[in-house]
N, CA, C and O atoms as a DFTB+ gen file, in Angstrom:
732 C
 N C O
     1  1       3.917     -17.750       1.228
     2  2       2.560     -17.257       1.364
     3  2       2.359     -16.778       2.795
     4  3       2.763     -17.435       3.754
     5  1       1.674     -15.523       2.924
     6  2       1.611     -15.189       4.231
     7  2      -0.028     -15.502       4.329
     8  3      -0.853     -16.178       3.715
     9  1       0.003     -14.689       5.364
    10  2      -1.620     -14.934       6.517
    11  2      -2.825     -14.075       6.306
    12  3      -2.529     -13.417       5.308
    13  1      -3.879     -13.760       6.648
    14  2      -4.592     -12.908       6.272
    15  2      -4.332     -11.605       6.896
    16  3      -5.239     -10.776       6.971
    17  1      -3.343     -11.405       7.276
    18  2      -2.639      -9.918       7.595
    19  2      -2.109      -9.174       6.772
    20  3      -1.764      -8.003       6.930
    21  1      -1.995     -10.059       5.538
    22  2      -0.833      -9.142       4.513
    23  2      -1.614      -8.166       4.186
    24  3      -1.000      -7.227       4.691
    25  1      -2.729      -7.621       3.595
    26  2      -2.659      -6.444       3.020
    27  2      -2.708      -5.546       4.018
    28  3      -2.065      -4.536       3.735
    29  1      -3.362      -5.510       5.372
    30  2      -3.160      -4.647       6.403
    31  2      -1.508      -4.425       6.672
    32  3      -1.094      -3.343       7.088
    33  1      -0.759      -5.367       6.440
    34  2       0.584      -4.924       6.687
    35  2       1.316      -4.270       5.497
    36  3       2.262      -3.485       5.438
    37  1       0.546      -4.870       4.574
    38  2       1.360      -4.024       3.274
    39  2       1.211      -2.599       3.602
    40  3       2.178      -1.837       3.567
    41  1      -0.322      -2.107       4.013
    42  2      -0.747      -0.403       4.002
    43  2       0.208      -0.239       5.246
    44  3       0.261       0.979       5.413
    45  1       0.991      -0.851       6.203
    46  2       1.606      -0.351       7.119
    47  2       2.699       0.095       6.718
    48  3       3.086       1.231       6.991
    49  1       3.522      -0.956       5.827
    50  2       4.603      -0.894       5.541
    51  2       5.108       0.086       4.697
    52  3       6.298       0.399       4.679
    53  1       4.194       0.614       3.952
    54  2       3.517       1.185       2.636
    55  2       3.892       2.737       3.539
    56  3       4.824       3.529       3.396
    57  1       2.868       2.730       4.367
    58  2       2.416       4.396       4.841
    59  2       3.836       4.861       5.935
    60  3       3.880       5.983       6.439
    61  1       4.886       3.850       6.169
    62  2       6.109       4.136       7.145
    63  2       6.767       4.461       5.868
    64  3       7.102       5.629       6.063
    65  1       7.167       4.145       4.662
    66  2       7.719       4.452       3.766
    67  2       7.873       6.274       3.099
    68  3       8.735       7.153       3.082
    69  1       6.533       6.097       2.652
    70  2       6.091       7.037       2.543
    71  2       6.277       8.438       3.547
    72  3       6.445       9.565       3.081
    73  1       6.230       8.219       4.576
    74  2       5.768       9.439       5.509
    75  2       7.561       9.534       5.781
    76  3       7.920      10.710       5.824
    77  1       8.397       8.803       5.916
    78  2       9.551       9.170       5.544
    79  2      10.410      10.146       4.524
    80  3      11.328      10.953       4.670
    81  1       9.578       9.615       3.339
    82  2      10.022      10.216       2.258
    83  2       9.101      11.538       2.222
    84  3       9.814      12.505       1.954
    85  1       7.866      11.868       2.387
    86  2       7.353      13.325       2.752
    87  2       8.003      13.901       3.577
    88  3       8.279      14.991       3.076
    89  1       8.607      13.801       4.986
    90  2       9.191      14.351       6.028
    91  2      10.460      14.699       5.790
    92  3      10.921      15.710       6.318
    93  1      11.005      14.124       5.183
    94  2      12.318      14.719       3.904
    95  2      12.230      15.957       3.425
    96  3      13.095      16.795       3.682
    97  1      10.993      16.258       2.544
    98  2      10.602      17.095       2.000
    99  2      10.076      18.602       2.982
   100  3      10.570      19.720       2.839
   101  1       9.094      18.277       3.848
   102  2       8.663      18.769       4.792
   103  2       8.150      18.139       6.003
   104  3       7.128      17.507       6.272
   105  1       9.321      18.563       6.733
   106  2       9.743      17.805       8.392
   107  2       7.931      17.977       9.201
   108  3       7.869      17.441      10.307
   109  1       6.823      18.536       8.790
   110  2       5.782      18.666       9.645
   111  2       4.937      17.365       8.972
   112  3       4.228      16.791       9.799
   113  1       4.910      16.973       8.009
   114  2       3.907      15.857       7.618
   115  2       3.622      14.649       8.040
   116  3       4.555      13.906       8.344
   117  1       2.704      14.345       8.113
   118  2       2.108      13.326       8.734
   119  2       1.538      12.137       7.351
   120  3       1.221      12.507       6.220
   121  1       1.537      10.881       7.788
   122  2       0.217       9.995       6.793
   123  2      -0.405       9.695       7.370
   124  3      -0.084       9.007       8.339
   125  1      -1.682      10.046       7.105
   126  2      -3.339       9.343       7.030
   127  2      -3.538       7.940       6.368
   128  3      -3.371       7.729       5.166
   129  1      -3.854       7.155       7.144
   130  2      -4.267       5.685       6.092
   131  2      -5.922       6.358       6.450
   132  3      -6.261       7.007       7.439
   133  1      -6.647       5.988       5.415
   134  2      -8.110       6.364       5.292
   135  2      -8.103       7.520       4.189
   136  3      -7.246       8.247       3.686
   137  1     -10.032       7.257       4.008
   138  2     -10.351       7.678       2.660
   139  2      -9.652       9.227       2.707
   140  3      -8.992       9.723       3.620
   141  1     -10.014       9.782       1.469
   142  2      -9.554      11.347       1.457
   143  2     -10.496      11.964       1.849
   144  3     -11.628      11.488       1.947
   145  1     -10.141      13.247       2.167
   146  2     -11.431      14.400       3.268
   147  2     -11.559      13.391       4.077
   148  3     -12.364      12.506       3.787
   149  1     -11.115      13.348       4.759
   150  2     -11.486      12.103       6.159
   151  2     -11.173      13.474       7.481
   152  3     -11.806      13.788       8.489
   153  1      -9.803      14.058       6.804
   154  2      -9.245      14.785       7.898
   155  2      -9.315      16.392       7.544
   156  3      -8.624      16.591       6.545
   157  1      -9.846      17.456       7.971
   158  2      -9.568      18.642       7.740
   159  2      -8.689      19.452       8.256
   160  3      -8.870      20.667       8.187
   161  1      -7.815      19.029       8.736
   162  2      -6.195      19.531       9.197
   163  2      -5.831      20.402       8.100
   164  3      -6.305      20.300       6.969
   165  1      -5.066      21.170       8.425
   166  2      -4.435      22.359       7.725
   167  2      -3.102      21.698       7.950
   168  3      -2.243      22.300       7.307
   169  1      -2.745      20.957       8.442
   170  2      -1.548      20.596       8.152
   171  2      -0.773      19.458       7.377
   172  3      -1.207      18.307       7.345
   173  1       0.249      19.793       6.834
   174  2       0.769      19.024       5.619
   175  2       0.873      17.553       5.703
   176  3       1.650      17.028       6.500
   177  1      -0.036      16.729       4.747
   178  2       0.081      15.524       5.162
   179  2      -0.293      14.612       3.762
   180  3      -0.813      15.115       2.766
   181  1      -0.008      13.500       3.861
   182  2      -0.196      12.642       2.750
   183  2      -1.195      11.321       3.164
   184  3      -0.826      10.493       3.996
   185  1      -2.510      11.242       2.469
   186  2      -3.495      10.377       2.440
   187  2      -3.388       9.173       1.814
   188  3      -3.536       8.770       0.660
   189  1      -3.158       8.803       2.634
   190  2      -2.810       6.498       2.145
   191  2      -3.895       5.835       1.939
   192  3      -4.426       5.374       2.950
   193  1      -4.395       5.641       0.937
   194  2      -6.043       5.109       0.822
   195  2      -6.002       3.293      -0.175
   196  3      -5.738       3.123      -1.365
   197  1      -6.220       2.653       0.460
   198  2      -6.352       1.141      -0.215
   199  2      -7.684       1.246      -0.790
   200  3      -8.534       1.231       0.102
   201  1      -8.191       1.352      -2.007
   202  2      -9.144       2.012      -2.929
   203  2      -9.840       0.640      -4.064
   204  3     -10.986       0.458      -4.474
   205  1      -8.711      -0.039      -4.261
   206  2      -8.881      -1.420      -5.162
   207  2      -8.659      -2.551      -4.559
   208  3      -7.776      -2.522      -3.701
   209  1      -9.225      -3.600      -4.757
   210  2      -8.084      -4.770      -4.795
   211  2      -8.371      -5.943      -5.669
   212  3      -9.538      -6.310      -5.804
   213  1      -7.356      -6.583      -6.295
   214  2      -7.675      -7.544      -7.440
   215  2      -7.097      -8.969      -7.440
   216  3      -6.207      -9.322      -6.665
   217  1      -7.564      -9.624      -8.202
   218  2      -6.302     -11.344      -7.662
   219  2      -5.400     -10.937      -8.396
   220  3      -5.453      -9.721      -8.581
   221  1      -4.612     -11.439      -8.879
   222  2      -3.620     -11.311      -9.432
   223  2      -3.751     -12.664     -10.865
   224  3      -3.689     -13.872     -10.638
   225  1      -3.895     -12.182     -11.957
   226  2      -4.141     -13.058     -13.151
   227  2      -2.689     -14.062     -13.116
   228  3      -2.826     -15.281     -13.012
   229  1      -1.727     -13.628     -13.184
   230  2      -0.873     -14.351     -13.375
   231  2      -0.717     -15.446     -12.001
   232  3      -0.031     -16.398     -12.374
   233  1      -0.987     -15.548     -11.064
   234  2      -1.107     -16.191     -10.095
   235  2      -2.186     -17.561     -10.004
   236  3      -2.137     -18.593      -9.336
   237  1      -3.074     -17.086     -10.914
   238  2      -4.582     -17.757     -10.485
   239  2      -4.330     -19.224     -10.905
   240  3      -5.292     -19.968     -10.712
   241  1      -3.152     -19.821     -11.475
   242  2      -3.222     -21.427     -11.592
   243  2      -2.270     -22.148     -10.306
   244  3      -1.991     -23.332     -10.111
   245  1      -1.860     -20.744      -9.431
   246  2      -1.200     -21.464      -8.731
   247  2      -1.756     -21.440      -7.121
   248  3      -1.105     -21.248      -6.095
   249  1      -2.983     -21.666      -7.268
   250  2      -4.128     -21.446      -5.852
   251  2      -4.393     -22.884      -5.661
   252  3      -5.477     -23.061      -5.106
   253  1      -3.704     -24.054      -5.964
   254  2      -4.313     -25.333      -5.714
   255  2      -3.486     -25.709      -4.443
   256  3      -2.412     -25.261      -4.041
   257  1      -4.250     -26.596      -3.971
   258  2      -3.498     -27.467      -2.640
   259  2      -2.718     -27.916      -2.907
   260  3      -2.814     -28.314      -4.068
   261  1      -1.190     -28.303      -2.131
   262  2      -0.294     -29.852      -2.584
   263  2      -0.735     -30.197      -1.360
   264  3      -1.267     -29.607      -0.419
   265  1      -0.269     -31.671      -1.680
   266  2      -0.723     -32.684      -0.612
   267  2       0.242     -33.520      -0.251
   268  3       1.051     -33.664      -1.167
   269  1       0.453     -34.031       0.547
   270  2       1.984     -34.796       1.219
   271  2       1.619     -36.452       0.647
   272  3       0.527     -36.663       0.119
   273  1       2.467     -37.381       0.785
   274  2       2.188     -38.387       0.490
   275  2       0.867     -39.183       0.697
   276  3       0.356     -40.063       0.005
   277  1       0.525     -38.681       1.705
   278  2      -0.807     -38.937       2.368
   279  2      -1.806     -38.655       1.463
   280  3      -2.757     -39.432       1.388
   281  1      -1.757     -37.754       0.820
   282  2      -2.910     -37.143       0.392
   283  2      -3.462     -35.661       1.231
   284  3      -4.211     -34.764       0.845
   285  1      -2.710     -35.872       2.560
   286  2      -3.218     -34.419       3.052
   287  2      -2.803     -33.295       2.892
   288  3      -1.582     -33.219       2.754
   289  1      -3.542     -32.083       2.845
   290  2      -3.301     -30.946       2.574
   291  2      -1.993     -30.541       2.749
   292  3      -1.566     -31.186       3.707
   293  1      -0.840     -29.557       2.175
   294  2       0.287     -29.196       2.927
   295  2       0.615     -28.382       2.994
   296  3       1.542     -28.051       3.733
   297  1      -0.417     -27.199       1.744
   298  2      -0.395     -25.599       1.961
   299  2      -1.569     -25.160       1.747
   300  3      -2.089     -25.832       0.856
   301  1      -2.160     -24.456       2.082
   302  2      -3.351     -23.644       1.966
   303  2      -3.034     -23.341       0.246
   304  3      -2.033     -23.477      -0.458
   305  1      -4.587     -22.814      -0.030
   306  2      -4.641     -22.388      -1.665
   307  2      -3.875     -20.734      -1.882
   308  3      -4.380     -19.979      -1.051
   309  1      -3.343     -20.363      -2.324
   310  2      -2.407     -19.185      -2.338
   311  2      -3.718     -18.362      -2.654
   312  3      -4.674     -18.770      -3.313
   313  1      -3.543     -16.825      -1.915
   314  2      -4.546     -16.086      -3.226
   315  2      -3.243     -14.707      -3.226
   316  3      -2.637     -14.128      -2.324
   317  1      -3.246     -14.630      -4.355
   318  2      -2.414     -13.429      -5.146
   319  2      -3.169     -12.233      -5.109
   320  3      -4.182     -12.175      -5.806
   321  1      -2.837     -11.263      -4.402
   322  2      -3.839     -10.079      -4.408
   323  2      -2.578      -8.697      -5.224
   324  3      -1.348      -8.658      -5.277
   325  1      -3.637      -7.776      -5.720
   326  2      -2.768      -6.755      -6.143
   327  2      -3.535      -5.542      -5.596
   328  3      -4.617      -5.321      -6.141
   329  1      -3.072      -4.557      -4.411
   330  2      -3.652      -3.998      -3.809
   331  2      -3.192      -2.445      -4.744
   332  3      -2.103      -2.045      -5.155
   333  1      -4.436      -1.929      -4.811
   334  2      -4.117       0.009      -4.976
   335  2      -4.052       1.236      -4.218
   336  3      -5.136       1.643      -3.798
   337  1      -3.175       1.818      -3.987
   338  2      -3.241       2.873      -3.172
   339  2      -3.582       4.012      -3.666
   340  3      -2.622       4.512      -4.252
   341  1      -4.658       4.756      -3.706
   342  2      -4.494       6.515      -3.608
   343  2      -3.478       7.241      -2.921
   344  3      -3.533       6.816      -1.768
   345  1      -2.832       7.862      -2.974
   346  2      -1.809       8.693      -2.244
   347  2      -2.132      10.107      -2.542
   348  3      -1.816      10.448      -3.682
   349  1      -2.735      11.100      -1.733
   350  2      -2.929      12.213      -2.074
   351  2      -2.001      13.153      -1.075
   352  3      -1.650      12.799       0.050
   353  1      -1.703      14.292      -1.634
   354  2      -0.857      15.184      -0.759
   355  2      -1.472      16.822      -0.250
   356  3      -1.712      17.777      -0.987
   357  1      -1.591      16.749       1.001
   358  2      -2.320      18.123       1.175
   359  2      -0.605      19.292       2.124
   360  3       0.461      19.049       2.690
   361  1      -1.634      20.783       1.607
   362  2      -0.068      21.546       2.538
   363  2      -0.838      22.308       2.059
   364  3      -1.952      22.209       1.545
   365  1       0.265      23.578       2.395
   366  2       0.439      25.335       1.994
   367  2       0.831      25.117       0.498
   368  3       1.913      24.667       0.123
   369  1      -0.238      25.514      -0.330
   370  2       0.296      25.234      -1.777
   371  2       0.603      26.613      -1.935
   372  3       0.397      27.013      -3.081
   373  1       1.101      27.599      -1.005
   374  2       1.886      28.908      -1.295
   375  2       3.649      28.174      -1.019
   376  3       4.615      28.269      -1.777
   377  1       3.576      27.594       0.087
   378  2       5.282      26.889       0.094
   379  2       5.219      25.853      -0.974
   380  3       6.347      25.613      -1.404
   381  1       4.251      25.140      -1.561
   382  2       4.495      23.562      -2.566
   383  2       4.624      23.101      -1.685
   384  3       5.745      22.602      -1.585
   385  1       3.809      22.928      -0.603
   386  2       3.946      21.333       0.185
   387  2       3.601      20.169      -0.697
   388  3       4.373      19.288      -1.076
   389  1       2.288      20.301      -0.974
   390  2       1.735      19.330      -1.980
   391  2       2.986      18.810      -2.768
   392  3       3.313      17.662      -2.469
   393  1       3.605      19.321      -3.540
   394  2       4.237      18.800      -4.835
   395  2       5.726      18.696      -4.266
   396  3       6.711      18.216      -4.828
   397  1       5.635      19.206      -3.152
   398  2       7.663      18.689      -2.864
   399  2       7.373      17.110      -2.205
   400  3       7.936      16.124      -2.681
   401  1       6.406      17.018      -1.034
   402  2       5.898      15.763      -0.755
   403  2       5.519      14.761      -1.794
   404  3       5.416      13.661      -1.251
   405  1       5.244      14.698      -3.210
   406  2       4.658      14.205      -4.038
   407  2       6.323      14.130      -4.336
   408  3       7.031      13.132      -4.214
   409  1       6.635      15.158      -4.661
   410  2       8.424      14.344      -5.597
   411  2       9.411      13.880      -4.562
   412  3      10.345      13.150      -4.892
   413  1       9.288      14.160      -3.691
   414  2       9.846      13.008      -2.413
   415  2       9.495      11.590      -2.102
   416  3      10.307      10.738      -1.744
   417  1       8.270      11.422      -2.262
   418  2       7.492      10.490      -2.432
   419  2       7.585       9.699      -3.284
   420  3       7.611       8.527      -2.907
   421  1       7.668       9.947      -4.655
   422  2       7.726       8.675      -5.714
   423  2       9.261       8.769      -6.371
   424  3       9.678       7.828      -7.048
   425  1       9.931       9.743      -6.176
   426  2      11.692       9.614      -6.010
   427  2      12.009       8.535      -5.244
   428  3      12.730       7.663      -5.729
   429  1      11.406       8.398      -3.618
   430  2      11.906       7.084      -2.806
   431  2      10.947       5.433      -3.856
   432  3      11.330       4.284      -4.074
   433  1       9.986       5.993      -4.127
   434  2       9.513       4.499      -4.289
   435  2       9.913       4.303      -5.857
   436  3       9.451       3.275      -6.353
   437  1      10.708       5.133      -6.728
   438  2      11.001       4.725      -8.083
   439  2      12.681       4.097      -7.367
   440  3      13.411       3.352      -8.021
   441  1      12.996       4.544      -6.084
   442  2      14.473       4.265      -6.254
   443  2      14.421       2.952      -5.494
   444  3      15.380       2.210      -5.705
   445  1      13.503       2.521      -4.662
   446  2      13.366       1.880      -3.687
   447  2      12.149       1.154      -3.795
   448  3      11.487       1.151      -2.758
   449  1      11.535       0.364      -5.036
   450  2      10.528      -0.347      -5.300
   451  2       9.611      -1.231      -4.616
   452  3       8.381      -1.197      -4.580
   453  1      10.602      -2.195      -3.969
   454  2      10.531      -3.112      -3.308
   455  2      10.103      -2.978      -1.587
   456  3      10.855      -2.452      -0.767
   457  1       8.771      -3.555      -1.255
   458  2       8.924      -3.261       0.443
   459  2       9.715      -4.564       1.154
   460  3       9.009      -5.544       1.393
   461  1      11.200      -4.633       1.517
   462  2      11.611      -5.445       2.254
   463  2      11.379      -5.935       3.259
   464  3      10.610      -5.515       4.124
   465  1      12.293      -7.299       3.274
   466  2      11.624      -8.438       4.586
   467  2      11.359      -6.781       5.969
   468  3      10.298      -6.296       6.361
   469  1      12.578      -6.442       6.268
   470  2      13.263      -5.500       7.394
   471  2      12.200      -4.158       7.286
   472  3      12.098      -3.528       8.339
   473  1      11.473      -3.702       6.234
   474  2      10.638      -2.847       6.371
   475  2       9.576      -3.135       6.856
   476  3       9.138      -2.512       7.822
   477  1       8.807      -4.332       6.187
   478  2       7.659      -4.953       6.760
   479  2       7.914      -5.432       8.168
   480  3       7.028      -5.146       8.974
   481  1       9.102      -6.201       8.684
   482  2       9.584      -6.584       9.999
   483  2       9.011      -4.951      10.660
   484  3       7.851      -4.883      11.064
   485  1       9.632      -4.100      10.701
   486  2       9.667      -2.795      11.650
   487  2       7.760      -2.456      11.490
   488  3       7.100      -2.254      12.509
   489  1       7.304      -2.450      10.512
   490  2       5.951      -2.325      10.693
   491  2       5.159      -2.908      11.268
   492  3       4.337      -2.341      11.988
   493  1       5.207      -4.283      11.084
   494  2       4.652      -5.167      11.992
   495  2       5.417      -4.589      13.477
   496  3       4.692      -4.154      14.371
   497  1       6.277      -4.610      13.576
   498  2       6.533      -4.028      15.473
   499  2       6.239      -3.018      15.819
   500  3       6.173      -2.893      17.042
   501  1       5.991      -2.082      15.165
   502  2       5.268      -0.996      15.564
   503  2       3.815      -0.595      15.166
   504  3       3.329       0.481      14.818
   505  1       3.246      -1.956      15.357
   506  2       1.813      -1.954      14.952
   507  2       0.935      -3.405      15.539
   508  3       0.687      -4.417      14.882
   509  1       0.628      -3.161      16.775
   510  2       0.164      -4.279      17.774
   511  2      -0.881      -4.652      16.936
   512  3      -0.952      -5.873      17.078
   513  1      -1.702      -4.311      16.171
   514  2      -2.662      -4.843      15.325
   515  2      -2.077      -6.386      14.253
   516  3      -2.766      -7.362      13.957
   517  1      -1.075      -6.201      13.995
   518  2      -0.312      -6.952      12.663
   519  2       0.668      -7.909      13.977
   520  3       1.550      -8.559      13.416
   521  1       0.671      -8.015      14.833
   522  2       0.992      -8.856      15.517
   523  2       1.381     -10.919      14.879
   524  3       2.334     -11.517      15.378
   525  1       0.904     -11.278      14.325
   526  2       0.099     -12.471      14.019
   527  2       1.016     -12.003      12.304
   528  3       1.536     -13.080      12.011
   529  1       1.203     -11.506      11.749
   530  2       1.600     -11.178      10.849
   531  2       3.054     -11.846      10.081
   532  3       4.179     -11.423      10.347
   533  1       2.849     -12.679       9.341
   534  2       3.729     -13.077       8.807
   535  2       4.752     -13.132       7.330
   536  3       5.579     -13.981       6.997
   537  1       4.276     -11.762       6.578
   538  2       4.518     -11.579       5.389
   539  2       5.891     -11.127       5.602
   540  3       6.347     -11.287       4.470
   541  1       6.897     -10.645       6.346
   542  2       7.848     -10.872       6.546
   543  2       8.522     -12.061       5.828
   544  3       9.355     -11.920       4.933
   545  1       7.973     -13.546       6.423
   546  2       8.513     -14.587       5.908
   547  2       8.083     -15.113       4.446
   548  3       8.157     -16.245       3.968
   549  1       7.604     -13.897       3.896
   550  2       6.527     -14.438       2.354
   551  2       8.128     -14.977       1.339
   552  3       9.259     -14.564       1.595
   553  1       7.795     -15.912       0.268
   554  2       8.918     -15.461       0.062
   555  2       8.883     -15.023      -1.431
   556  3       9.715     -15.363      -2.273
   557  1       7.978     -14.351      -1.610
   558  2       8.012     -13.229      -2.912
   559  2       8.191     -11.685      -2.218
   560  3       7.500     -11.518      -1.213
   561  1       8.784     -10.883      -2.512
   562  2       8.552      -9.129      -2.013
   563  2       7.412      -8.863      -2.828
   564  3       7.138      -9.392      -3.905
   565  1       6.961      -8.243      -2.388
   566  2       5.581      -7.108      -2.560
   567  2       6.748      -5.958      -2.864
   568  3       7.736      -5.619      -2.213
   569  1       6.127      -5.444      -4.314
   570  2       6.875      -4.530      -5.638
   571  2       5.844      -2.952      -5.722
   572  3       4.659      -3.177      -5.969
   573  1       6.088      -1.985      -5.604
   574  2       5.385      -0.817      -5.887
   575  2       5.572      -0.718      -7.015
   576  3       6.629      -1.075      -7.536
   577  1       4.318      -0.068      -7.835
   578  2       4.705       0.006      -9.118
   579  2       3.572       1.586      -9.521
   580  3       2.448       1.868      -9.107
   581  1       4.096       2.001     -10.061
   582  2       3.100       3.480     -10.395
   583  2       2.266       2.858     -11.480
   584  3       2.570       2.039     -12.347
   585  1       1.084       3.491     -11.190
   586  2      -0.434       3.022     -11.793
   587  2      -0.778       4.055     -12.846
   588  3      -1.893       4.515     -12.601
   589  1      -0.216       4.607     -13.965
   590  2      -0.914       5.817     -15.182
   591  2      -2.325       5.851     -15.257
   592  3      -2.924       5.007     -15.924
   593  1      -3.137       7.081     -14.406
   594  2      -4.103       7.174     -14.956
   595  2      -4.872       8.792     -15.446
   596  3      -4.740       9.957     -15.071
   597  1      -5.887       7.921     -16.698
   598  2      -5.536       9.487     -17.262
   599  2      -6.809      10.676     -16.218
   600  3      -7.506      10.383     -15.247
   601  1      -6.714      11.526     -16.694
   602  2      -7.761      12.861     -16.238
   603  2      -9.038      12.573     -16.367
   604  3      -9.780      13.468     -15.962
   605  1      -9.376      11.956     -16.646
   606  2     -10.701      11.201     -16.733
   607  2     -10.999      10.498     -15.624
   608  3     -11.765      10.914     -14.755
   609  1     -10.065       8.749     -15.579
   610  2     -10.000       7.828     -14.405
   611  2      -9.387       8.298     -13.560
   612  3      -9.126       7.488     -12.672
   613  1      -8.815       9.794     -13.325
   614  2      -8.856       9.931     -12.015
   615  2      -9.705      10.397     -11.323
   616  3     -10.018       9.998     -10.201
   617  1     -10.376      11.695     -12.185
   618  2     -11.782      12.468     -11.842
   619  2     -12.901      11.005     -11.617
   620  3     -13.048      10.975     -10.395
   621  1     -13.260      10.489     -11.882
   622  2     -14.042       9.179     -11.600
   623  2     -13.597       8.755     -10.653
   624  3     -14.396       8.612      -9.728
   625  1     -12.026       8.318     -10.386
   626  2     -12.140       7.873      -8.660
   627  2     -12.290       9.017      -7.933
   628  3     -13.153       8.829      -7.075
   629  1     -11.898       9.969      -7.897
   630  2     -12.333      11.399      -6.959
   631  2     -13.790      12.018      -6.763
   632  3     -14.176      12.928      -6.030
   633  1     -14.571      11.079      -7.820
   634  2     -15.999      11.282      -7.638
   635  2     -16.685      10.522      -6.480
   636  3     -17.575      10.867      -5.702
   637  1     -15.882       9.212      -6.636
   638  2     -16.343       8.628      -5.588
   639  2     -16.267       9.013      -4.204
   640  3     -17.173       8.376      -3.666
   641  1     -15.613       9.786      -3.230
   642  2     -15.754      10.380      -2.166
   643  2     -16.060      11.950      -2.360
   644  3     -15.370      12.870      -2.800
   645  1     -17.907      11.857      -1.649
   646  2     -18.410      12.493      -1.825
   647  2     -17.747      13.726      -0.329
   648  3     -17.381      13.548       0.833
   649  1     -17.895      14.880      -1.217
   650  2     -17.372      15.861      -0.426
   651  2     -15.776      16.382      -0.002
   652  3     -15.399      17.283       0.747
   653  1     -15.000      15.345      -0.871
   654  2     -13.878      15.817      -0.739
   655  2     -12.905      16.458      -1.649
   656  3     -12.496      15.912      -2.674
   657  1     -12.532      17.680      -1.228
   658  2     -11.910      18.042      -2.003
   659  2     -10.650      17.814      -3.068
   660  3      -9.566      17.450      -2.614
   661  1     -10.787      17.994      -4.223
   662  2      -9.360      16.808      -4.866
   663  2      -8.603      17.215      -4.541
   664  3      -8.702      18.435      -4.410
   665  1      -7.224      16.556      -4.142
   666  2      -5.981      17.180      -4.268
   667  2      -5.056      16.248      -5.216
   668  3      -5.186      15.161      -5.779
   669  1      -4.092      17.204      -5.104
   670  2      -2.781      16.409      -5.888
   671  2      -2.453      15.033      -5.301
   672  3      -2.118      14.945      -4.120
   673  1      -2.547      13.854      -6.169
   674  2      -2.652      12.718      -6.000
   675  2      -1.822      11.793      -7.137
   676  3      -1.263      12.212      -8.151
   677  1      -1.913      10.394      -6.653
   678  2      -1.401       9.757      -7.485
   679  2      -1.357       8.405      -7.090
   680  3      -0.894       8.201      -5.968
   681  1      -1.887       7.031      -8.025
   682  2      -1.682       5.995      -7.526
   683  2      -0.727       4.969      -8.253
   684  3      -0.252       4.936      -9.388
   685  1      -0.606       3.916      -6.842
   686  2       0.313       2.582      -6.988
   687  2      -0.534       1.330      -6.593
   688  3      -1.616       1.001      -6.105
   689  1       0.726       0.795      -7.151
   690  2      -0.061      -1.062      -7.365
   691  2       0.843      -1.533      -6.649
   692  3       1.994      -1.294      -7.012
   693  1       0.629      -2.373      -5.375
   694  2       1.566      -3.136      -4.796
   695  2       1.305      -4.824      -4.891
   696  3       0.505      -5.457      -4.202
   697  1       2.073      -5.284      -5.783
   698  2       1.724      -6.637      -6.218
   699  2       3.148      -7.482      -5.842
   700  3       4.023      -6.810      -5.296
   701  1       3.412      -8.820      -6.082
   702  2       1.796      -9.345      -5.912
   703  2       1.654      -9.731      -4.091
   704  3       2.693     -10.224      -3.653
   705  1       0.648      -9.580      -3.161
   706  2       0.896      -9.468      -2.142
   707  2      -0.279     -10.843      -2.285
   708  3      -1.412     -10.920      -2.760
   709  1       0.939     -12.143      -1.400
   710  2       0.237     -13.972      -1.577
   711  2      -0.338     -13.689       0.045
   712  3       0.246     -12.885       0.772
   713  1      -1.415     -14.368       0.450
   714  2      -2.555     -14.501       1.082
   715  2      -2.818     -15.270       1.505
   716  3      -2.556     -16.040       0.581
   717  1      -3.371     -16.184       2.624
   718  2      -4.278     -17.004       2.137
   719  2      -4.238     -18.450       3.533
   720  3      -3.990     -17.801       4.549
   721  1      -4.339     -19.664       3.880
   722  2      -4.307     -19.673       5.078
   723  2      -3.051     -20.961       4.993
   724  3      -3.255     -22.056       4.470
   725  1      -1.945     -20.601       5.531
   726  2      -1.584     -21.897       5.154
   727  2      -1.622     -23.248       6.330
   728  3      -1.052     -23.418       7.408
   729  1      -2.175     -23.723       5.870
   730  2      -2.152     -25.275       6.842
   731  2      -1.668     -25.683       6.813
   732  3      -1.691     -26.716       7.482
């Protein structure tokens, strides 16, 4: 179980991944963590947006304390979170930035599911914020998993940010990411 850093480190670990696998595609792209239309850049980039977050059902009987012989506490109550990302892709949709970044993008995370100890390690170091950060030592991995949603539930989440224009998008579930304080 990690600390209350994990989901900030997950979106770290998450958006170094990613912007790898776009820059593959097209060496100028950048990731945005934040909502979409946040940025009006003309230049090619992919929008990392943490949009949901849920406990995790299968987790929820295992949030109780153990206690040492004593009776005292010996881990904090776990909380199982399952975080969602928006991932949207902006470019020159005369070159297909959009859609070469998009199949670069979920090519690495269908081949490469898993965010490892060594990925999350490098995020946390290059991110003085996540300092304190210990999901590194979690000892479940946090799993990407593609989220199907139809033309409907996506137009409904794209309603929700007012003023921005849709783009080619697509979301993931990074589960189960454990939480919580341990004592």
């Amino acid at each position: 179980m990690s600390n209350y850093l994990a989901p900030a480190t997950v979106t770290a670990a998450l958006a170094r991944r990613v912007q790898a696998a776009a820059q593959q595609a097209v060496p100028a792209a950048i990731v945005e963590i934040g909502r979409p239309g946040a940025s009006q850049e003309a230049r090619p980039r992919v929008n990392l947006y943490l949009y949901h977050v849920t406990h995790d059902a299968a987790w929820r009987s295992a949030d109780l304390f153990t206690r040492d012989a004593r009776g005292q506490p010996r881990q904090g109550a776990a909380l199982a979170l399952n975080l969602y990302y928006l991932l949207s892709f902006c470019g020159d949709e005369g070159t297909l930035d959009p859609q070469r970044m998009l199949g670069a993008v979920v090519c690495e995370l269908q081949a490469r599911p898993v965010l490892t100890r060594e990925a999350i390690a490098e995020a946390i170091a290059g991110n003085p914020h996540l300092g304190g950060s210990d999901l590194a030592d979690a000892a479940d991995a946090v799993r990407l998993t593609p989220v199907p949603l139809s033309l409907s539930e996506m137009a409904t989440l794209w309603s929700a940010f007012d003023g921005a224009p849709h783009a080619l998008s697509v979301v993931y579930q990074a589960s189960v990411v454990l939480a919580g304080d341990a004592t």
